[in-house]
Chimera marker file (.cmm) of the C-alpha trace (Angstrom):
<marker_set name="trace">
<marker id="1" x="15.321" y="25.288" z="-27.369" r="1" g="1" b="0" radius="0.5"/>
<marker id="2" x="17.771" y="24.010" z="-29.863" r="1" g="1" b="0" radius="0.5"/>
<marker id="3" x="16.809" y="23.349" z="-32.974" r="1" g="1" b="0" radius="0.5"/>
<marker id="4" x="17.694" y="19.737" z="-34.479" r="1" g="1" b="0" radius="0.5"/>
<marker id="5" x="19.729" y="19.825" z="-38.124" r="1" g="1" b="0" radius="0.5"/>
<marker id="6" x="18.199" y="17.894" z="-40.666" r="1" g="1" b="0" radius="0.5"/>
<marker id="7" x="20.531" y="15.252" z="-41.944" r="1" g="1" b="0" radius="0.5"/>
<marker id="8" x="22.095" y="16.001" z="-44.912" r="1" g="1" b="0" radius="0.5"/>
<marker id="9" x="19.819" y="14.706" z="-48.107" r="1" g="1" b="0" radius="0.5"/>
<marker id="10" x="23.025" y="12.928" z="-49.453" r="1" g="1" b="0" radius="0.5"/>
<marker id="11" x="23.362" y="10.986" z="-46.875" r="1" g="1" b="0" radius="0.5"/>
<marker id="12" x="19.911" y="9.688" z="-46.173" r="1" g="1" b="0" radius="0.5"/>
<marker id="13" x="19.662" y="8.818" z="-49.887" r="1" g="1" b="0" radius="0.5"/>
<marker id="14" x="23.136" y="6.953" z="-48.836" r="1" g="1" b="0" radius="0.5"/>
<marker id="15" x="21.787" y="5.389" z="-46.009" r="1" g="1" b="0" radius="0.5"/>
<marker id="16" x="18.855" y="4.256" z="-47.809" r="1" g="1" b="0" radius="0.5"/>
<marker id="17" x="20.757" y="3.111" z="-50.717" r="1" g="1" b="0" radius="0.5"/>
<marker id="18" x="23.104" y="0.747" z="-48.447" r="1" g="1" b="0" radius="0.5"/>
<marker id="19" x="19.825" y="-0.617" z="-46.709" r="1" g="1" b="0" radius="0.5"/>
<marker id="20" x="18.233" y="-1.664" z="-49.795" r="1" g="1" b="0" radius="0.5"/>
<marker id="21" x="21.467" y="-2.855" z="-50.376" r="1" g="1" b="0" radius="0.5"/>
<marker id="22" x="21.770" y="-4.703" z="-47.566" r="1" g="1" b="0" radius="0.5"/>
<marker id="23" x="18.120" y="-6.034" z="-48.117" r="1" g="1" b="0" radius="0.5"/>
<marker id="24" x="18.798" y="-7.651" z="-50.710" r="1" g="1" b="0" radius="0.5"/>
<marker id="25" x="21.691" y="-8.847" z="-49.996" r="1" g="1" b="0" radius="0.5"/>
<marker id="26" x="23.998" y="-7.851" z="-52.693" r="1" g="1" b="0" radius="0.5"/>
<marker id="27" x="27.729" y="-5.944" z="-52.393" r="1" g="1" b="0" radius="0.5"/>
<marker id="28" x="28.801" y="-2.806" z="-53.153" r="1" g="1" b="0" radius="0.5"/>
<marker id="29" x="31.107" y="-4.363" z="-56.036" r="1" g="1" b="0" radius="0.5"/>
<marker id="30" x="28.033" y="-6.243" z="-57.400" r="1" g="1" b="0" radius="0.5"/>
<marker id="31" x="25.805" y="-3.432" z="-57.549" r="1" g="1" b="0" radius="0.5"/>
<marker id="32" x="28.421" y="-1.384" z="-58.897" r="1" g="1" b="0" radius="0.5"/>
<marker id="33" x="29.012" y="-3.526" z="-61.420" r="1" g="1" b="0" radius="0.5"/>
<marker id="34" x="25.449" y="-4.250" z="-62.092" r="1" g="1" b="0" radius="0.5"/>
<marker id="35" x="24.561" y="-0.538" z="-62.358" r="1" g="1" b="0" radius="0.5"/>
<marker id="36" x="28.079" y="0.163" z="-64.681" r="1" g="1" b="0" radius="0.5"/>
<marker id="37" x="29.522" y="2.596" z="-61.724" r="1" g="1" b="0" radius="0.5"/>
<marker id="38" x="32.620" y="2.333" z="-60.112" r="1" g="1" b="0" radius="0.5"/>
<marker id="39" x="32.726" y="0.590" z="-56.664" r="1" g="1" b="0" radius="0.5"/>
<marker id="40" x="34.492" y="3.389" z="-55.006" r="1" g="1" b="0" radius="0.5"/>
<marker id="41" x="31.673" y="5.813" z="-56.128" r="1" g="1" b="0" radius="0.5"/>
<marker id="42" x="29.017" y="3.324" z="-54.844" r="1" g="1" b="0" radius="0.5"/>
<marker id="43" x="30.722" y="3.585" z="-51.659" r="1" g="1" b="0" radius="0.5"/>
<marker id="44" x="30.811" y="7.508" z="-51.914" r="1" g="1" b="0" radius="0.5"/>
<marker id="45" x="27.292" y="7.833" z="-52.746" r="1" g="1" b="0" radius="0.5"/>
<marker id="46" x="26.370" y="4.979" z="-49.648" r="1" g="1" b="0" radius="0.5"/>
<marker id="47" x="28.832" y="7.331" z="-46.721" r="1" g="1" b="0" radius="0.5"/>
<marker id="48" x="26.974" y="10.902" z="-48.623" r="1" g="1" b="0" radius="0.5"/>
<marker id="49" x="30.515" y="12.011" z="-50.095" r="1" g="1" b="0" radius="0.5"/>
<marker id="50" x="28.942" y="12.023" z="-53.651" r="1" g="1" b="0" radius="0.5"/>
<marker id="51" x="26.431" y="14.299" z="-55.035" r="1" g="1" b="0" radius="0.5"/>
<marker id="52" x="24.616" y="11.845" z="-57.041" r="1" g="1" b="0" radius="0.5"/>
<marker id="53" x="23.023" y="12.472" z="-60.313" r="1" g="1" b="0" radius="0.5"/>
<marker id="54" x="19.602" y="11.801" z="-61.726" r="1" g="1" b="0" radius="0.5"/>
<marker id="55" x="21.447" y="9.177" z="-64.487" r="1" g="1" b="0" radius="0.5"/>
<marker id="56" x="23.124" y="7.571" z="-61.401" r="1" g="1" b="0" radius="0.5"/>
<marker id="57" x="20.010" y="7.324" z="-59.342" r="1" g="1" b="0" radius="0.5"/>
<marker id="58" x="17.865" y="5.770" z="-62.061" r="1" g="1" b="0" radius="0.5"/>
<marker id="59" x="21.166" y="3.119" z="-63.156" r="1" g="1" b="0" radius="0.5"/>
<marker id="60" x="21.066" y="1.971" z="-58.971" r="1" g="1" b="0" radius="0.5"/>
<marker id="61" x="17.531" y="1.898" z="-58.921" r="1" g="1" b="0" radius="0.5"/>
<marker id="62" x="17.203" y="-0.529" z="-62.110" r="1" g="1" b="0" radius="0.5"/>
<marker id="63" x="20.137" y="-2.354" z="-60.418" r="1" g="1" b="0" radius="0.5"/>
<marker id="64" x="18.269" y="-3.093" z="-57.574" r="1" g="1" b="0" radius="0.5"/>
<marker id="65" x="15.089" y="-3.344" z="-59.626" r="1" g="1" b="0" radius="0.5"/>
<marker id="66" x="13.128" y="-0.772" z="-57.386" r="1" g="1" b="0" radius="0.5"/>
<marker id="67" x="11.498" y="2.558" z="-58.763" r="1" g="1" b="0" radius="0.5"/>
<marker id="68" x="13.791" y="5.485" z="-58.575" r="1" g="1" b="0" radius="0.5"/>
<marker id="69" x="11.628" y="7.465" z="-55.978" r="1" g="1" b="0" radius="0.5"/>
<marker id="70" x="11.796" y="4.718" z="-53.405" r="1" g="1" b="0" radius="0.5"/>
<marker id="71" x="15.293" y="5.508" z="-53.366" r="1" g="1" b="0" radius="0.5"/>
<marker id="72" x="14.854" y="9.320" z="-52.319" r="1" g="1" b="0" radius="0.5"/>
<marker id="73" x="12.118" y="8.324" z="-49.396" r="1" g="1" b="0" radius="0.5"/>
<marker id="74" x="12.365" y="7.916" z="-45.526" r="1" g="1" b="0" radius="0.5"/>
<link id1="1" id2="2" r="1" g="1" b="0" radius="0.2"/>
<link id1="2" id2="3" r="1" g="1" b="0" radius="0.2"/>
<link id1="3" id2="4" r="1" g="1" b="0" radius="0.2"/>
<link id1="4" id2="5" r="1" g="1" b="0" radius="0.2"/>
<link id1="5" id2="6" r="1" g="1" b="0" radius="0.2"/>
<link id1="6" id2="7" r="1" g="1" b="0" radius="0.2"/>
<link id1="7" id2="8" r="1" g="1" b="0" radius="0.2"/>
<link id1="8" id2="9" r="1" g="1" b="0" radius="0.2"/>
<link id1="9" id2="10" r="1" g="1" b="0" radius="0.2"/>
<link id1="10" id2="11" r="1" g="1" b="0" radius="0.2"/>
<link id1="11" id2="12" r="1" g="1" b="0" radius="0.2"/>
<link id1="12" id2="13" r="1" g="1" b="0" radius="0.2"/>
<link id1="13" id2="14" r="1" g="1" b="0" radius="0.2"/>
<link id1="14" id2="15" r="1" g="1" b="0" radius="0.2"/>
<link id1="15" id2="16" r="1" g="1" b="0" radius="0.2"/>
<link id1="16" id2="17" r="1" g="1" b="0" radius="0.2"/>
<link id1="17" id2="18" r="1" g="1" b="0" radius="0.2"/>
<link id1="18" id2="19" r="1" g="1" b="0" radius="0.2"/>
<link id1="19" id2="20" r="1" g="1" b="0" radius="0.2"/>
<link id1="20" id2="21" r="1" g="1" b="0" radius="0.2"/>
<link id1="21" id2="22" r="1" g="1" b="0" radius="0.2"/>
<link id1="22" id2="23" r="1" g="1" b="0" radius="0.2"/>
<link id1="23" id2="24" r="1" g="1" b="0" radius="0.2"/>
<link id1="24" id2="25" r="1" g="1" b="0" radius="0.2"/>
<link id1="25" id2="26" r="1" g="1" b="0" radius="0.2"/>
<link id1="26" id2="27" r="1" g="1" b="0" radius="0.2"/>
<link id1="27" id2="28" r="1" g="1" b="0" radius="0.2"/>
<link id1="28" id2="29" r="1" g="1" b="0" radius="0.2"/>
<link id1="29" id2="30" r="1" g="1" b="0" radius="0.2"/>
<link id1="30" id2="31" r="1" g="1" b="0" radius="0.2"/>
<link id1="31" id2="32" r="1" g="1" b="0" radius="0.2"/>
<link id1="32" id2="33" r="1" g="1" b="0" radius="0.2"/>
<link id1="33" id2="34" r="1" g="1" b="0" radius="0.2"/>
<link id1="34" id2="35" r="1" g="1" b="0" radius="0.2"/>
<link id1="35" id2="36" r="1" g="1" b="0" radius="0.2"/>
<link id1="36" id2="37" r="1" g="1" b="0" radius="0.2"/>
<link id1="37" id2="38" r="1" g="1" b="0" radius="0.2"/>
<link id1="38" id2="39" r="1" g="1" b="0" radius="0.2"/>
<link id1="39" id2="40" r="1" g="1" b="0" radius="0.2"/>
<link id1="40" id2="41" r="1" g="1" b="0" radius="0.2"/>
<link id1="41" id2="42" r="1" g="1" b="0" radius="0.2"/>
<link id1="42" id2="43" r="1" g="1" b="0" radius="0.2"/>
<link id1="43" id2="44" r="1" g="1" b="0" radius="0.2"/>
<link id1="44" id2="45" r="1" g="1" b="0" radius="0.2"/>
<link id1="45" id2="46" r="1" g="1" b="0" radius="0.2"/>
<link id1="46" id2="47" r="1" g="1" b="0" radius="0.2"/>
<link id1="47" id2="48" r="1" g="1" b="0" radius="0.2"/>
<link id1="48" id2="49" r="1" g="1" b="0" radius="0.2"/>
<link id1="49" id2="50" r="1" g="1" b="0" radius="0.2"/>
<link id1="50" id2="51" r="1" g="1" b="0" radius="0.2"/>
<link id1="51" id2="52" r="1" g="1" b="0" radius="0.2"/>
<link id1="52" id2="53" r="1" g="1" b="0" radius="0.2"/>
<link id1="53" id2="54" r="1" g="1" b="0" radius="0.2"/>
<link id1="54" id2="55" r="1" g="1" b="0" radius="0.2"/>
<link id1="55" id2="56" r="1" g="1" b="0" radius="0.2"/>
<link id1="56" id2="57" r="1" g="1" b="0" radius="0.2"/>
<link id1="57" id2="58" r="1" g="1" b="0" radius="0.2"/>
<link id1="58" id2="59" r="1" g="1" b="0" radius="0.2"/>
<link id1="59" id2="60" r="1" g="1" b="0" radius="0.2"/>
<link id1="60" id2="61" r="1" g="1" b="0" radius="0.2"/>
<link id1="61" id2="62" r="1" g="1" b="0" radius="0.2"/>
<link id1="62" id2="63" r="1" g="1" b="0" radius="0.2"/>
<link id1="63" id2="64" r="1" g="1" b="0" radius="0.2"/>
<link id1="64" id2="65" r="1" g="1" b="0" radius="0.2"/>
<link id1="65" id2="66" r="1" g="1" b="0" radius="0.2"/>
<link id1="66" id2="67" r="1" g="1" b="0" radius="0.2"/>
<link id1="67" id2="68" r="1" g="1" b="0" radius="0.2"/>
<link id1="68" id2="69" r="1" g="1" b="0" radius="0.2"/>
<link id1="69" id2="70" r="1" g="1" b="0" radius="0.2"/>
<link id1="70" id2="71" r="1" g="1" b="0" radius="0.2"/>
<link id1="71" id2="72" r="1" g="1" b="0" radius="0.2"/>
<link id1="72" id2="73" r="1" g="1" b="0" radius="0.2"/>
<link id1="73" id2="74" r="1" g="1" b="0" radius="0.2"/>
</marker_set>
């Protein structure tokens, strides 16, 4: 039996980034410029091209006014 590859944890933090996102409503450019990050690394971070850092994660999360760790869960 094969055994399944986890995803890569930059991406599901991407993927969960872009649905709260999404959830909310907002667009990369305005949570970029809410969180004082460049769009393009937004965009990074959301497709798991960016190894994000602790700073970054807690400037998003403020951004989108959730707590930090509901960013890094499934």
């Amino acid at each position: 039996m094969k055994k399944k590859m986890p995803i890569d944890p930059r991406v599901r933090f991407g993927l969960k980034l872009k649905a709260l996102r999404a959830e909310i409503g907002i667009s990369q450019e305005a949570l970029a410029n809410e969180a004082d990050l460049a769009r393009s690394y937004v965009g990074e971070v959301e497709t798991g091209k960016r190894n994000i850092s602790l700073l970054n994660i807690y400037k998003l999360a403020t951004a989108l006014n959730v707590e930090p760790a509901s960013l890094l869960q499934d």
